[in-house]
Legacy VTK file of the C-alpha trace (Angstrom):
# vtk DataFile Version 3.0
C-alpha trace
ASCII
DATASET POLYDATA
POINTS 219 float
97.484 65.151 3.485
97.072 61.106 3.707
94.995 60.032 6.263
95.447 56.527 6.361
98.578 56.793 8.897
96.272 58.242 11.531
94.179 54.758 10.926
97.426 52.629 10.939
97.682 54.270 14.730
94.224 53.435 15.324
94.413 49.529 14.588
97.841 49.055 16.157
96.248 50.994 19.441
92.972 48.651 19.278
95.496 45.730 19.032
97.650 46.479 21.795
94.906 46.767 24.024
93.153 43.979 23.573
95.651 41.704 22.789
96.268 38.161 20.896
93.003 35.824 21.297
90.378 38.512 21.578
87.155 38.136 19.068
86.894 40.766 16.220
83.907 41.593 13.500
85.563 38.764 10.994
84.246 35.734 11.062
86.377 32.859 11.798
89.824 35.469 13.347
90.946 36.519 16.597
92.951 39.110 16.860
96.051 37.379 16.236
94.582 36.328 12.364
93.656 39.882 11.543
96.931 41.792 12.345
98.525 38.636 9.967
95.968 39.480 7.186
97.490 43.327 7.523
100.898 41.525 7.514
100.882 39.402 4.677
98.926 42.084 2.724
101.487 44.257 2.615
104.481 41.893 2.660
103.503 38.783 1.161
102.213 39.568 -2.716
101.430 36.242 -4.002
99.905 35.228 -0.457
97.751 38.474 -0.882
96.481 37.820 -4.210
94.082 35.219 -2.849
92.018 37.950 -1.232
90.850 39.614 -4.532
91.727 36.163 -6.694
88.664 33.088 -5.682
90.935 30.111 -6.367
93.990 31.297 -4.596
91.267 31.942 -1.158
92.251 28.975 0.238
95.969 29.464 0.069
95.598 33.072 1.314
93.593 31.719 4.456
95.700 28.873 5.616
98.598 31.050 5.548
96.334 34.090 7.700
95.686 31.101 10.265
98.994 29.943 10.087
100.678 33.230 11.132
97.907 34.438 13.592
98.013 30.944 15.521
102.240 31.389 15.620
101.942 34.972 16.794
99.943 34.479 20.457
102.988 34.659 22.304
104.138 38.207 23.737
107.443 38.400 21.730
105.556 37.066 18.994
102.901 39.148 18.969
104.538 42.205 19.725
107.017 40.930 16.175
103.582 40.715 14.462
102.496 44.160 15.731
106.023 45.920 15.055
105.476 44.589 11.074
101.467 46.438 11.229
103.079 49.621 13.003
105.898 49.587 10.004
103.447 49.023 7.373
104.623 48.105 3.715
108.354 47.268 2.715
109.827 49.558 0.584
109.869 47.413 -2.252
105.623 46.422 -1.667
103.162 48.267 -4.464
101.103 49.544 -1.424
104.104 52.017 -0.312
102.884 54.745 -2.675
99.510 53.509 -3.111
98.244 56.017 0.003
94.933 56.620 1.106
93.045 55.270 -2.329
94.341 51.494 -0.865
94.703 52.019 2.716
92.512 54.362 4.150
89.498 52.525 4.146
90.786 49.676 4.366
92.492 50.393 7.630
89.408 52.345 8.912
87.249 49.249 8.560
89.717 46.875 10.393
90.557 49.071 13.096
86.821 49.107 13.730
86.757 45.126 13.421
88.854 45.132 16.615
87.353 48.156 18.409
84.037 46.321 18.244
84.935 42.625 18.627
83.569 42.450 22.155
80.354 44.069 21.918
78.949 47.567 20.962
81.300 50.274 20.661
80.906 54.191 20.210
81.858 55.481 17.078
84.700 57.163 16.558
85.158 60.836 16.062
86.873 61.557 12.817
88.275 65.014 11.714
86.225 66.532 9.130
89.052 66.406 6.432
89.428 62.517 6.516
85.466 62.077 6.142
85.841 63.685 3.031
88.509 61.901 2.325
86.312 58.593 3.007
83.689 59.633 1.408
85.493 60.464 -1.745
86.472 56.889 -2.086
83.648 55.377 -0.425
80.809 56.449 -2.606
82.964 55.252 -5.470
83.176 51.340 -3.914
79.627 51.473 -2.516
78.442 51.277 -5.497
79.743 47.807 -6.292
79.517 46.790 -2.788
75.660 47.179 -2.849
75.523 45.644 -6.597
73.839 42.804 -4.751
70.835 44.895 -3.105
67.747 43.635 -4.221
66.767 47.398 -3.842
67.320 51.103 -4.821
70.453 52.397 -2.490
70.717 55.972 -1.239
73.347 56.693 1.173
72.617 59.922 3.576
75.468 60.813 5.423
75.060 62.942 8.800
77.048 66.010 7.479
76.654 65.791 3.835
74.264 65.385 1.042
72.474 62.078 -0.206
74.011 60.251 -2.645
72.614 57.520 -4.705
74.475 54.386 -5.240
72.566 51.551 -6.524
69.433 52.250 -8.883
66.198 50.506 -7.803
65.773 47.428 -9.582
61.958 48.250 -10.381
62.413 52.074 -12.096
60.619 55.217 -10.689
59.293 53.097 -7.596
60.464 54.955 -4.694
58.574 51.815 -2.461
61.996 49.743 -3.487
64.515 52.366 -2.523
66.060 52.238 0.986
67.828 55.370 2.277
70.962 54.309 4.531
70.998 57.327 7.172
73.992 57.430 9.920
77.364 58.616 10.558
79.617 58.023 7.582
82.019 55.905 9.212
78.729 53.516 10.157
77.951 53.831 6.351
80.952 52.471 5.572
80.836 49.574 8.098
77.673 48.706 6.832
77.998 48.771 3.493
81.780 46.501 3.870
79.802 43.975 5.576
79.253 44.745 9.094
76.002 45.684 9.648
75.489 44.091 12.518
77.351 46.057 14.197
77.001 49.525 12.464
74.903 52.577 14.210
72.710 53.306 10.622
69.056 53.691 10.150
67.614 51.739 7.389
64.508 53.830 5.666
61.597 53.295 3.125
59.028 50.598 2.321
58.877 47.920 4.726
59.116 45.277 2.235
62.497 47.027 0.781
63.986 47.434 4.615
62.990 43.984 4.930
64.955 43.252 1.965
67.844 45.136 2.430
67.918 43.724 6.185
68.217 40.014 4.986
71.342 40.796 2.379
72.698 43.119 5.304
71.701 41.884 8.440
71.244 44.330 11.728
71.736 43.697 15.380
68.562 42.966 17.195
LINES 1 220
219 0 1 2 3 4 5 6 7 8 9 10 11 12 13 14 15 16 17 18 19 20 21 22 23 24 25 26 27 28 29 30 31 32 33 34 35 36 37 38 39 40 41 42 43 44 45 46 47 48 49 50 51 52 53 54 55 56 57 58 59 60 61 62 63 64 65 66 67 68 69 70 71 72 73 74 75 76 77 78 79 80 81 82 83 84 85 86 87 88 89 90 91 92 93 94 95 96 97 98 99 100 101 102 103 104 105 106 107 108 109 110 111 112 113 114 115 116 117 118 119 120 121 122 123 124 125 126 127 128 129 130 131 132 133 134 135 136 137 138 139 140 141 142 143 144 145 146 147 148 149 150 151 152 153 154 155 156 157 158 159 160 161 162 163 164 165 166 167 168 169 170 171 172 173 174 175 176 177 178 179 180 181 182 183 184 185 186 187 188 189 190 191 192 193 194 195 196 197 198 199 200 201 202 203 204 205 206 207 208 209 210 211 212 213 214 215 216 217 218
């Protein structure tokens, strides 16, 4: 079964009740600039390159502000939504790409908007697309902590510990860190949103203190 539909649902919901102009967890967009990033993703290859591709950035950013800033207006941005609620074109690569390119990805931005205003429960997920997550997360973690001047070890609520970045000074437990919370707040954390991510950073003070300055926490 592909789970990333059920997230597709859950950013076009968090979208339609907020609305154009609201804040989200990405720097620098509204709502409005993050429902164009899902747009031009998905239906604008060359624009989309610029996300994975440094020199193209620029490009890819104008053209996110561009289409947010046109799409405030209700028949506008209820266009804009229609193309998110759609999803790819027929003819896009990320049609058949399924859950491996959209799950997470969807998960993470659907939380962006869910938690734009302030602090936000987490979400329950079915057990089935946690595993599916986790599958795929503990596979990008690993080069999304490549960074960490410390030893990673992500502990999941319901499932077992799993190491994903080796401690830089070798069989020193003092500069491990063990990541402990819900796996959706793992994954939040670990894609750059710490600050607003329910997990418990544990282990030496001076490695919390470490990991805490690459990922900050809310006070």
């Amino acid at each position: 079964m592909a789970w990333h539909p059920r997230e597709r649902a859950a950013v076009v919901e968090a979208l339609e009740a907020v609305g154009p102009g609201s804040p989200t967890c990405c720097a620098g967009w509204r709502t409005e600039h993050l429902a164009a990033h899902l747009v031009l993703r998905e239906r604008e290859p060359l624009t989309a390159a610029g996300i994975v591709v440094p020199l193209l950035a620029g490009r890819t950013e104008r053209r996110t502000q561009e289409l947010g800033d046109a799409s405030t207006s209700p028949q506008a941005w209820s266009r804009l939504l229609d193309q998110v609620r759609q999803g790819p074109p027929w003819w896009s690569p990320l049609r058949l790409a399924g859950d491996d390119a959209q799950l997470i990805e969807l998960f993470v931005h659907a939380e962006d908007v869910r938690r734009g205003r302030g602090r936000t429960a987490p979400r329950h997920l079915p057990a089935a697309e946690r595993e599916a997550i986790w599958r795929r997360f503990t596979v990008m973690a690993r080069a999304l902590y490549r960074s960490s001047p410390v030893g990673v070890v992500l502990s999941p609520e319901d499932g077992p510990d799993v190491r994903v970045r080796t401690s830089p000074v070798p069989a020193s437990p003092a500069h491990d860190v063990v990541l402990r919370g819900p796996l959706g707040e793992l994954v939040l954390h670990a894609y750059g949103r710490s600050a607003v991510a329910e997990v418990e950073v544990l282990g030496h003070p001076d490695a919390v203190a470490a990991m805490d300055a690459l990922f900050p926490r809310r006070v």
